[in-house]
N, C-alpha and C positions, 0 to 999 in steps of 0.2 A: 533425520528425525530430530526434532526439538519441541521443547516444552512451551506449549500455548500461553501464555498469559493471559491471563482472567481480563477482560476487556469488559466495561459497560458499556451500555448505545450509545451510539456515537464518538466511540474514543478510538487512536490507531496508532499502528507502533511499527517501526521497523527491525524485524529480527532476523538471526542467521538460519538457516533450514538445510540443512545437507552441503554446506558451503557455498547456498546464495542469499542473497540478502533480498528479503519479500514486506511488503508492505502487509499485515493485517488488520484491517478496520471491520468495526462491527456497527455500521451506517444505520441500520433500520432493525438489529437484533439478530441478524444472521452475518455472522462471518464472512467476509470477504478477504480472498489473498490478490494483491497486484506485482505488480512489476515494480522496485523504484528508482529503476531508470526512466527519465525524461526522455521523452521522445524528441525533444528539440537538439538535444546536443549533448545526451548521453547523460549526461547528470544525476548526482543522484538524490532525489526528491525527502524531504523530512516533514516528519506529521507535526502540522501548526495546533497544537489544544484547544489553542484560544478562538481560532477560526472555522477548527473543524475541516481541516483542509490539507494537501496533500500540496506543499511547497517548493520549488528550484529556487536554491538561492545563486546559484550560476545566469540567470536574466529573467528572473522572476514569472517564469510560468504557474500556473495555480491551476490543480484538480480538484474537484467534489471530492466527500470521501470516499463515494464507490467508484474512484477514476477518472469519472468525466469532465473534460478539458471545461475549463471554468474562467482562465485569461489565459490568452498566449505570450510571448511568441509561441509557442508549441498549436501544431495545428490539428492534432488528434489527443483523448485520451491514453491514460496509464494502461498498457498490458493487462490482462486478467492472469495468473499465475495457477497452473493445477496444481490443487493441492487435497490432500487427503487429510480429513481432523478424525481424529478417535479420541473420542473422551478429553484429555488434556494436551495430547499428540498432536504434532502437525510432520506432514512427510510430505515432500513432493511428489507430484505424478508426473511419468515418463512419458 
């Protein structure tokens, strides 16, 4: 369990959740948890502000911010990650 940080539209963070490290971005006003490992080569992906965008600085793959593969190399989007929010809560789901 860890505490959500207050996010506006369009903003995304990566934080720790039960000792893994989860992307959450709030793309359209609803919460999204990902993965942020890269699926090209394991890496681990950081939220661009200024882009709005979900970064590998390992060989510059680039995701939307709900995920979706945006420039490769990487040939698929980011992971979706379950997760449970209660009020300012986030927990992973099993």
């Amino acid at each position: 369990m860890a505490k959500l940080p207050k996010l506006s539209e369009h903003q995304g963070v990566v934080i720790e959740v039960d000792g893994a490290s989860i992307g959450v971005v709030n793309p359209q006003g609803k919460i999204k948890t990902l993965s942020t490992v890269c699926p090209h080569a394991a890496c681990d992906v950081e939220w661009n502000d200024s882009e709005k965008t979900w970064d590998c600085p390992c060989h510059g793959s680039r995701f939307k911010a709900d995920g979706s593969l945006l420039q490769g190399p990487a040939v698929r989007g980011l992971d979706p990650v379950k997760a449970e929010i209660e009020g300012d809560q986030i927990t992973l789901k099993k």
